[in-house]
PyMOL commands that place a pseudoatom at each C-alpha (Angstrom):
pseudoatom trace, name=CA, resn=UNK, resi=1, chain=A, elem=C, hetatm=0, pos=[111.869, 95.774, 97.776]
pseudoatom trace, name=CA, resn=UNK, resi=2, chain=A, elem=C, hetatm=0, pos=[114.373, 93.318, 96.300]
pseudoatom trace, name=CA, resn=UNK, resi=3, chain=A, elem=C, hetatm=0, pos=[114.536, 92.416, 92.667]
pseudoatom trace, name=CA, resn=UNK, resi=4, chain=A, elem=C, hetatm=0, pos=[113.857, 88.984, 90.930]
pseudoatom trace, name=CA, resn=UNK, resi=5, chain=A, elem=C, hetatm=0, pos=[116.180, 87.123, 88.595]
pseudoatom trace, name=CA, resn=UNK, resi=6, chain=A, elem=C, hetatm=0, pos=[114.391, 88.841, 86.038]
pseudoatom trace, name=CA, resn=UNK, resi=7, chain=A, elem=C, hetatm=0, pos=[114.938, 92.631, 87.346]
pseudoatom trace, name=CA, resn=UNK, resi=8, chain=A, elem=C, hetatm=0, pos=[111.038, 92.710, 88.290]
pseudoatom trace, name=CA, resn=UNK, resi=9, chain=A, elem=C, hetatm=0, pos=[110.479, 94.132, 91.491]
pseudoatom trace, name=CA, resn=UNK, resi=10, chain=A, elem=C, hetatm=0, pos=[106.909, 93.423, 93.247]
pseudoatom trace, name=CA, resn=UNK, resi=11, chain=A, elem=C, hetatm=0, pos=[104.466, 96.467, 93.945]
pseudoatom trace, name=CA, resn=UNK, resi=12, chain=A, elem=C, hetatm=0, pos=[103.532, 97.208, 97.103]
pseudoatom trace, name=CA, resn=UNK, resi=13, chain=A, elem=C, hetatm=0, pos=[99.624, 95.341, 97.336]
pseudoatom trace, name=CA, resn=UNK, resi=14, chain=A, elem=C, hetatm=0, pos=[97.318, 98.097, 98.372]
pseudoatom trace, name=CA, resn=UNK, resi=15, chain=A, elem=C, hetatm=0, pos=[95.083, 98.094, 101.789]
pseudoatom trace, name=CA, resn=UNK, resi=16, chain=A, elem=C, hetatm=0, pos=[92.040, 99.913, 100.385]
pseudoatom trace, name=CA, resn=UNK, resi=17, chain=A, elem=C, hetatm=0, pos=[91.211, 101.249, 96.788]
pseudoatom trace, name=CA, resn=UNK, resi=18, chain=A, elem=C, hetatm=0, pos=[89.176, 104.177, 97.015]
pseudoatom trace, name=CA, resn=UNK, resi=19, chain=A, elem=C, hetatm=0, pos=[85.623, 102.590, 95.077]
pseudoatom trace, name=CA, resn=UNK, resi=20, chain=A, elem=C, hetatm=0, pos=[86.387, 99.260, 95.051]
pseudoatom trace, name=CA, resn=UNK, resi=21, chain=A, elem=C, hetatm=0, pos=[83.270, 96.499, 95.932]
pseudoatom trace, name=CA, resn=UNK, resi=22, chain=A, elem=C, hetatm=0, pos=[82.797, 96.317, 99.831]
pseudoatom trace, name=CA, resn=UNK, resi=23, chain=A, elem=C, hetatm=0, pos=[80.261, 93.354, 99.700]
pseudoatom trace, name=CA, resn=UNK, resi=24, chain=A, elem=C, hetatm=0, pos=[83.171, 90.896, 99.990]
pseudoatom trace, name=CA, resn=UNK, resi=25, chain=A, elem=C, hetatm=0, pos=[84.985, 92.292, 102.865]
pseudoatom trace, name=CA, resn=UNK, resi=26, chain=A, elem=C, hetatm=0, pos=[84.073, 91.168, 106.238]
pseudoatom trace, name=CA, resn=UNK, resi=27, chain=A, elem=C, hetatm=0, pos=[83.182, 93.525, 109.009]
pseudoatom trace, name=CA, resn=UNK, resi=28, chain=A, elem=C, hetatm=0, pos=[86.675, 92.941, 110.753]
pseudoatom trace, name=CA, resn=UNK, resi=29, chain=A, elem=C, hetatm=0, pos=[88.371, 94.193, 107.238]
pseudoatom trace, name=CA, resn=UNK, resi=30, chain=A, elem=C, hetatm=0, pos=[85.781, 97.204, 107.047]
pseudoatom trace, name=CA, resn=UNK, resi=31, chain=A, elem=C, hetatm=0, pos=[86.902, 98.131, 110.350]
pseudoatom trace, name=CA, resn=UNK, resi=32, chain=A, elem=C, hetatm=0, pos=[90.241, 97.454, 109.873]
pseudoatom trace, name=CA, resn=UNK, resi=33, chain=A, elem=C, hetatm=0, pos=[89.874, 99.930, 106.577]
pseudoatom trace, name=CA, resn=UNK, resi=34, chain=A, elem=C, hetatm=0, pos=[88.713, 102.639, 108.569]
pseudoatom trace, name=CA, resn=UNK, resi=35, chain=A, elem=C, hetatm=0, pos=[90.954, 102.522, 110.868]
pseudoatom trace, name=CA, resn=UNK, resi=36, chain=A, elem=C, hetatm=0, pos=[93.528, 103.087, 107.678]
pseudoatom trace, name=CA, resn=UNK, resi=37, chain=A, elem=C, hetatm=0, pos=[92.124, 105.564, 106.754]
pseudoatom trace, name=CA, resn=UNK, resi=38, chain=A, elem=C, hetatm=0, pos=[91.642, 107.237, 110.039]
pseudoatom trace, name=CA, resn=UNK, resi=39, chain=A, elem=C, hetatm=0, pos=[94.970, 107.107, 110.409]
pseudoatom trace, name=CA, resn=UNK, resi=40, chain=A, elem=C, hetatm=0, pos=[95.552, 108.698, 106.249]
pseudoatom trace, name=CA, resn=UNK, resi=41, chain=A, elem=C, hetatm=0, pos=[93.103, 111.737, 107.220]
pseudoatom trace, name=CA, resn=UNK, resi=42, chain=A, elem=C, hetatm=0, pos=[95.384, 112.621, 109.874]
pseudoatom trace, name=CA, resn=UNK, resi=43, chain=A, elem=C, hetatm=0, pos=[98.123, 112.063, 108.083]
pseudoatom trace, name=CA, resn=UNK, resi=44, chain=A, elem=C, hetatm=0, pos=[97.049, 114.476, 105.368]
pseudoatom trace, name=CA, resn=UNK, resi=45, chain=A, elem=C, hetatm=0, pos=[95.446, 116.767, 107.912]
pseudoatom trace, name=CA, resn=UNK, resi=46, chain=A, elem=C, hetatm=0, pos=[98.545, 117.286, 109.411]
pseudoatom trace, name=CA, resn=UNK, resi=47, chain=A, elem=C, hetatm=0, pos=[100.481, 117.673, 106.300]
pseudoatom trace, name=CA, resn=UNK, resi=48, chain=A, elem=C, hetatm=0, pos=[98.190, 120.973, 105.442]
pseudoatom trace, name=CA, resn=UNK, resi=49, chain=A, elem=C, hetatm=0, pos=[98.952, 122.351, 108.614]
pseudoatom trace, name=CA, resn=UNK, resi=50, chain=A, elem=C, hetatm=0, pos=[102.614, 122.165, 108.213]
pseudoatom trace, name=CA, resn=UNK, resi=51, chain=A, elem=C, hetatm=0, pos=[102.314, 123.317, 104.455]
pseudoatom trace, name=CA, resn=UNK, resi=52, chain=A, elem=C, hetatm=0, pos=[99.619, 126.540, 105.733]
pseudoatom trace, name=CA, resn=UNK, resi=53, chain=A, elem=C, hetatm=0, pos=[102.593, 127.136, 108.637]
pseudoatom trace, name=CA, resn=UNK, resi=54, chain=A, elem=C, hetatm=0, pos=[104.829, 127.452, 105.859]
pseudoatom trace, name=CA, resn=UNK, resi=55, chain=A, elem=C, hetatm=0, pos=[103.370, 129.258, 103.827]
pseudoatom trace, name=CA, resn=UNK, resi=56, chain=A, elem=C, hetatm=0, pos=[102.281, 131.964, 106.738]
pseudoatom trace, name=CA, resn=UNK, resi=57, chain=A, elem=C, hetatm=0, pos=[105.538, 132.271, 107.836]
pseudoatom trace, name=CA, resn=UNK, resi=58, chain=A, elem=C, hetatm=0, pos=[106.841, 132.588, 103.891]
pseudoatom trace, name=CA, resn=UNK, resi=59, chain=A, elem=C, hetatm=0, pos=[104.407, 135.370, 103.551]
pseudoatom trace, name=CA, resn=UNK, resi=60, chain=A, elem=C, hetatm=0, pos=[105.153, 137.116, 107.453]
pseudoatom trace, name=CA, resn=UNK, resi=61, chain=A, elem=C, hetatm=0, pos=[108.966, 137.407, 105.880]
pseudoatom trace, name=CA, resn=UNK, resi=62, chain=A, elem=C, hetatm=0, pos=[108.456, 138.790, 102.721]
pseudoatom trace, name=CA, resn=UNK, resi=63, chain=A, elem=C, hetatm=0, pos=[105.750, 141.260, 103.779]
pseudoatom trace, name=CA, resn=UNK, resi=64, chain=A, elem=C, hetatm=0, pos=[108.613, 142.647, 106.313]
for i in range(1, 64): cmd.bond("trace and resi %d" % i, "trace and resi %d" % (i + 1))
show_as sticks, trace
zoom trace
């Protein structure tokens, strides 16, 4: 993101806050949430499966 005149740059807005108030959201934006964060689990699912490869293959070499 791009600075302002004044050096400010704008945060990223967020999709979903973890707690916030669901009563306003519409069922389209619900879905549309878990969809997001579908898509996040397998993100981080995938990210400990690299990290537990890793680590296996750290430990297969230094137990040789």
């Amino acid at each position: 993101m791009r600075e302002d005149e004044f050096g400010y740059v704008p945060k990223k807005k967020v999709a979903h806050e973890v707690g916030c108030d669901l009563a306003t959201l519409s069922e389209h934006e619900l879905k549309e949430r878990v969809e997001l964060l579908r898509a996040e689990i397998g993100r981080l699912e995938e990210e400990v499966r690299r990290k537990a490869a890793s680590r296996e293959a750290a430990s297969a070499f230094f137990k040789t």
